[in-house]
C-alpha distance (Angstrom), angle and dihedral (degrees) to the residues before:
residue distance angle dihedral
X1 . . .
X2 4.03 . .
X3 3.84 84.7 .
X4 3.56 95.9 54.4
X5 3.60 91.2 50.7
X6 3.54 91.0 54.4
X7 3.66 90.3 54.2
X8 3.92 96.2 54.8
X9 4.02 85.7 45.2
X10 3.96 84.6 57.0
X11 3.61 91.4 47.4
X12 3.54 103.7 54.6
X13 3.40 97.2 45.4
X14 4.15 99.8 56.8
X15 3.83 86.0 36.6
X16 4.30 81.6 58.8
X17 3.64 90.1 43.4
X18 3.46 97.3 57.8
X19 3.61 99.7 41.2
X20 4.19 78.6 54.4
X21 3.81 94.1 56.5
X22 4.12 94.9 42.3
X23 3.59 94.4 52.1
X24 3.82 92.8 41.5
X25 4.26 87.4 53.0
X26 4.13 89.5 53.9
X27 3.69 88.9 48.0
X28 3.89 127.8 107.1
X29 3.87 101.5 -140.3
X30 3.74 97.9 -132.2
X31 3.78 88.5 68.6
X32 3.49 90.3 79.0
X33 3.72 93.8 70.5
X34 4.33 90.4 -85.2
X35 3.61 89.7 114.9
X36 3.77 112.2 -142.4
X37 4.08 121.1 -53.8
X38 3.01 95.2 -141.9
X39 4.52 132.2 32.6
X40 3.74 111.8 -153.0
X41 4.01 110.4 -152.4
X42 3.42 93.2 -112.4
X43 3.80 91.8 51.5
X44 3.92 85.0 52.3
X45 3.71 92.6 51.5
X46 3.86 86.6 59.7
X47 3.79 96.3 46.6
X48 3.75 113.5 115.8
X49 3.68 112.3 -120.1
X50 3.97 107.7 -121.7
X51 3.69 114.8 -95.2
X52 4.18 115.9 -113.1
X53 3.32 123.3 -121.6
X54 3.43 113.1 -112.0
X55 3.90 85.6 -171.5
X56 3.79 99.7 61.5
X57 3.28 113.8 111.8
X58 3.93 120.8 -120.2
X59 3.53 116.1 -126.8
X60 3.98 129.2 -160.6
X61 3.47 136.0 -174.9
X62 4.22 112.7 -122.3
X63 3.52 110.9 -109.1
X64 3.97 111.5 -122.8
X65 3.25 110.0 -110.9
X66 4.25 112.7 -123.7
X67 3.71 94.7 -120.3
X68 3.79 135.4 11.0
X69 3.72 134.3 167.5
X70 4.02 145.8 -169.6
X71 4.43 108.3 -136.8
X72 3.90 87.4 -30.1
X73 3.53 99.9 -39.7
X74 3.79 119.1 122.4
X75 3.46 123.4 -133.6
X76 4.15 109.1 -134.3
X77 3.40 113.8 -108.3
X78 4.02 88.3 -179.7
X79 3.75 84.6 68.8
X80 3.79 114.6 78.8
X81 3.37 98.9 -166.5
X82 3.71 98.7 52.5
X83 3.73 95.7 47.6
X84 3.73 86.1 48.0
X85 4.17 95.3 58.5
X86 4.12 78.6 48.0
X87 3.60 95.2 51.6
X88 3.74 88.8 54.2
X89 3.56 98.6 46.5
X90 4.34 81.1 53.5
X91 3.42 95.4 48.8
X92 3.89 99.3 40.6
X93 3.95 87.6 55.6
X94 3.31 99.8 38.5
X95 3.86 92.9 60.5
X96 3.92 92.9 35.3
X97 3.68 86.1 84.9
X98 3.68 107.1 160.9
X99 4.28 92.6 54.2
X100 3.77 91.0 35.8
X101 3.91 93.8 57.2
X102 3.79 90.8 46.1
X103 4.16 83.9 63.4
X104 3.55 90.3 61.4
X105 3.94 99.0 41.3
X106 3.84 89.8 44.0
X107 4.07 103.3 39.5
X108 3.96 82.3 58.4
X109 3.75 81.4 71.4
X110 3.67 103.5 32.8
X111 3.81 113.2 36.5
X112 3.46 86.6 64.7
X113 3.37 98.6 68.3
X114 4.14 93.0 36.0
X115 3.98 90.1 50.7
X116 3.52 100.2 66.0
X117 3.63 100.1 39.7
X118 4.39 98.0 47.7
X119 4.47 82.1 49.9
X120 3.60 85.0 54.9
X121 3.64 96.7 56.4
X122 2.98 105.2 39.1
X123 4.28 103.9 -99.3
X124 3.71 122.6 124.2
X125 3.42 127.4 -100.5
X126 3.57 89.3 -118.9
X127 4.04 87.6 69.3
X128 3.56 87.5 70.7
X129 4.06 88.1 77.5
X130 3.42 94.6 59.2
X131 3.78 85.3 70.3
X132 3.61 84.1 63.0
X133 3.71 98.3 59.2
X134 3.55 98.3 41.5
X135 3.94 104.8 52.2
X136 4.44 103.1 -4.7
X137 3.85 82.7 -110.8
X138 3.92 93.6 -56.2
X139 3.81 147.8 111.2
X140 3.70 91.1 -99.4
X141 3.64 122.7 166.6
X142 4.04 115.8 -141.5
X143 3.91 121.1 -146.0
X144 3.95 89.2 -110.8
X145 3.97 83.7 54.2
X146 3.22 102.6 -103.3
X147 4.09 118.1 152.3
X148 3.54 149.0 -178.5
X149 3.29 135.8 48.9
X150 3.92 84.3 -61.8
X151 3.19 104.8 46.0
X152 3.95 99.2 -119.4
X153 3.88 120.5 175.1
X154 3.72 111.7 -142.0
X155 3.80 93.6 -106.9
X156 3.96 93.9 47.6
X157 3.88 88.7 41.4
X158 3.97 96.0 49.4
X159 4.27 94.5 49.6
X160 4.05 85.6 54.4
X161 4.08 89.0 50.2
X162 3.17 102.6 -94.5
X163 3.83 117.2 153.4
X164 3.60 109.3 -140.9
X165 3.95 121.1 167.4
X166 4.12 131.0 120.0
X167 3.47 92.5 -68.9
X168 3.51 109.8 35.2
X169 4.40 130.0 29.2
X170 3.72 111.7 165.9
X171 3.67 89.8 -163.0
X172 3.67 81.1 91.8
X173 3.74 90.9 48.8
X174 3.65 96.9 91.6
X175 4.06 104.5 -156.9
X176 3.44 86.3 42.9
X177 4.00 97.0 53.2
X178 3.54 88.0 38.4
X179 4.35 86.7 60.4
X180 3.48 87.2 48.2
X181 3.48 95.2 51.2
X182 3.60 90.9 53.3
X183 3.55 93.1 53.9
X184 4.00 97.6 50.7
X185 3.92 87.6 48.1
X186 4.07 103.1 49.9
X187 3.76 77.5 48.2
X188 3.41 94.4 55.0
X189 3.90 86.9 40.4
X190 3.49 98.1 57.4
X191 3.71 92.3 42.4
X192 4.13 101.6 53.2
X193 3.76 102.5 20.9
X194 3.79 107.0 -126.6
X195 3.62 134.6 73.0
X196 3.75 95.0 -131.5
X197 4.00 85.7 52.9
X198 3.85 87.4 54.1
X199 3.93 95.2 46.9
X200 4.03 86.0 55.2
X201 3.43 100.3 46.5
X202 3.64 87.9 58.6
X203 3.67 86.7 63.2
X204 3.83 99.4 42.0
X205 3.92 96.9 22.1
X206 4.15 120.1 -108.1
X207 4.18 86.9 -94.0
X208 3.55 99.5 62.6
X209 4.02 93.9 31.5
X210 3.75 85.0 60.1
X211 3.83 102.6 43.5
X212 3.79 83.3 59.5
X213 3.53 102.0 41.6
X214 4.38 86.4 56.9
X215 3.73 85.5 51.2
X216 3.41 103.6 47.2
X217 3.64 96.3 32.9
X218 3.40 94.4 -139.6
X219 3.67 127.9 136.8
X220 3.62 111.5 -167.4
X221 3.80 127.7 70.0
X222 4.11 84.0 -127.7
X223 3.78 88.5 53.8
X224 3.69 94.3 55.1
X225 4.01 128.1 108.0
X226 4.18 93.0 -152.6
X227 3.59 133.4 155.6
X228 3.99 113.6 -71.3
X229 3.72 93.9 -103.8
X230 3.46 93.6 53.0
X231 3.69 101.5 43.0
X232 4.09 82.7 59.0
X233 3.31 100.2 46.1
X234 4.00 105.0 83.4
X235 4.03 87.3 28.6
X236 3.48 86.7 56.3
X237 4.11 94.4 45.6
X238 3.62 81.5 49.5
X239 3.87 95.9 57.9
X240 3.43 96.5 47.2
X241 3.88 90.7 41.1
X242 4.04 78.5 60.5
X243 3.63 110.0 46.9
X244 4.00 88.8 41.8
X245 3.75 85.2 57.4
X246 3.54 96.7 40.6
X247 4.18 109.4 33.3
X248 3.88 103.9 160.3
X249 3.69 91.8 46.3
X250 3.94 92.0 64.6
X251 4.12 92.7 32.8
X252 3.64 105.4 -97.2
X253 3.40 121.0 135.7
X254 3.63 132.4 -175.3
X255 4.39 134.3 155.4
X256 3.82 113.6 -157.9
X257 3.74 89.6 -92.3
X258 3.62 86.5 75.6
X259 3.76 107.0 51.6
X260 4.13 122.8 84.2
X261 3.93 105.9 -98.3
X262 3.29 111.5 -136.7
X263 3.86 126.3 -97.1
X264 3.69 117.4 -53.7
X265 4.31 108.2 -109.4
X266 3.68 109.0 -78.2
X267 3.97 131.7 172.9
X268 3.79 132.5 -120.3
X269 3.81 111.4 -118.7
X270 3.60 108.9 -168.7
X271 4.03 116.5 -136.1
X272 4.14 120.1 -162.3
X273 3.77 98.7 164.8
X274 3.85 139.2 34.8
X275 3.80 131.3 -58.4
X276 3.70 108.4 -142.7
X277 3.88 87.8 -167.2
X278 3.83 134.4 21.6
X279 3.68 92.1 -163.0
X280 3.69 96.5 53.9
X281 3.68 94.6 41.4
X282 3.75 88.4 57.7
X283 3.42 94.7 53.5
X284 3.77 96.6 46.6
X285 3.96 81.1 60.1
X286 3.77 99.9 53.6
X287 4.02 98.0 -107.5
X288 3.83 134.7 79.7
X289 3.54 136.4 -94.3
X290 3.84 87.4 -111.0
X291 3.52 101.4 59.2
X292 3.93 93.0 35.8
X293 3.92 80.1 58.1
X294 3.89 86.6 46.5
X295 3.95 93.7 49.2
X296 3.84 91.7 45.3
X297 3.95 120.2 21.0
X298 3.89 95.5 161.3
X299 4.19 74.7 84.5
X300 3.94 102.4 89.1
X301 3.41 110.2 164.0
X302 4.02 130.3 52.3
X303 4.14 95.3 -108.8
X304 3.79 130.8 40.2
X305 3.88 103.5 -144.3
X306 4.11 97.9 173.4
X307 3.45 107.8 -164.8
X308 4.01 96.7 -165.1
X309 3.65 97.2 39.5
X310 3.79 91.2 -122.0
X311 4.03 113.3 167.5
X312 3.45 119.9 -101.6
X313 3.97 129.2 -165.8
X314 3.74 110.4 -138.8
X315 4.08 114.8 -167.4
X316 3.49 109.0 -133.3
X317 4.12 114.3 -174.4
X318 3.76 117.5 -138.5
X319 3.70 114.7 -120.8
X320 4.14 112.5 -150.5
């Protein structure tokens, strides 16, 4: 019986062989997927043109704009080299769109609050776009540890009066890292003569700006053979300072209802003495510990013991 099973086996599998190699000899070989060797004109002439795609996206290079400038200084359009590091900077924010509309939804919120306090001392209004480039208007933490919405280390942050400890780092507190920042960059102002100069020391740090700018000789930030991060960085503030101005031209577009309001009302609650709990003290003031977190993120811990009794503003929003 195994034997004759065998045999059938055998059977079926020449008789599918054969049928293999017969159908294989009346076969043009393109019709397994080869395509033809060879395409006859006539054959061409009868080819289907391929469809577009009506879902590619277009793509367009930015047009440079004829002029553009940093607080009142121009950026040389003689020089090829430094309009090329702008165009860049233009062309690398135009097409990051996702980060690059967040600017505009978020500076609704923001630049209000940095306006007012860079006229006061003195900065231009420009400065307020450097924000932008360090931390996209947010309490971003670099990997060198940098934070805030300007980017202060803890050292930098702490010799401009910044309190910084586990409980407490006003780099968060936005009006009062926006001071500070003021402070560092009339400094740096005063120091290196231009407001471009100031803008890349910020990035580099006025020390090594200047060792550089006595062995170069140069004078100008464009002039300047820097590192690659730095020789971005004000290009870059530039850029952004441009397509913020200029939306439409560079194909963003956004109605109010699109932009972050700013915070809802709140009221200042003065603090003197220690807050055992966060959470508790939130509730005792009608909100939650989220959005007291929210309203004041210089808080970082869960208590506030203050040791020295030193007064604190605490943000508290007003519910309806």
């Amino acid at each position: 019986m195994q034997k004759f099973k065998n045999l059938i086996c055998y059977g079926l599998g020449a008789a599918t062989v054969i049928t293999i190699i017969m159908l294989t000899s009346y076969t043009r070989p393109d019709s397994f997927g080869q395509g033809p060797l060879l395409t006859s004109p006539s054959t061409a002439a009868t080819t289907a043109a391929p469809k577009p795609n009506h879902a590619a996206q277009e793509v367009h290079a930015p047009e440079m704009p004829e002029a553009v400038d940093f607080a009142g200084e121009a950026l040389p359009m003689d020089n090829f080299d430094a309009k090329e590091r702008f165009d860049r900077e233009l062309v690398s924010n135009c097409f990051r769109h996702s980060a690059t509309f967040l600017f505009f939804k978020k500076a609704n919120r923001y630049f209000p609050i940095i306006e007012p306090i860079l006229k006061a001392n003195g900065i231009p209004d420009d400065i307020k776009y450097l924000s932008v480039a360090e931390s996209a208007l947010s309490n971003a933490v670099s990997p060198a540890g940098a934070r805030g919405f300007w980017q202060f280390m803890s050292g930098s942050a702490k010799e401009r009066n910044l309190e910084v400890n586990s409980e407490i780092d006003e780099r968060y507190h936005l009006e009062k890292a926006t001071v500070a920042a003021c402070k560092y960059l009339k400094e740096a102002y005063k120091d290196l003569g231009s407001w471009t100069l100031a803008a890349a020391s910020y990035n580099m740090g006025k020390a090594g700006l200047k060792k550089r700018m006595t062995a170069q000789g140069g004078t100008t930030y464009f002039d300047l053979h820097l590192n690659s991060e730095t020789s971005r960085y004000v290009s870059r503030i530039m850029a952004i300072k441009e397509i913020m101005k200029n939306p439409t031209r560079y194909g963003f577009h956004l109605e109010e209802k699109d932009l972050y309001p700013p915070m809802p009302n709140f009221k200042t609650v003065t603090v003197k003495g220690s807050i055992a709990s966060l959470a508790t003290f939130a509730k005792e003031q009608q909100t939650t510990y989220r959005m007291l977190k929210l309203y004041n993120p210089w808080l970082r811990s869960t208590s506030l013991t203050n040791k020295y009794k030193k007064t604190y503003l605490i943000k508290i929003p007003i519910t309806e």
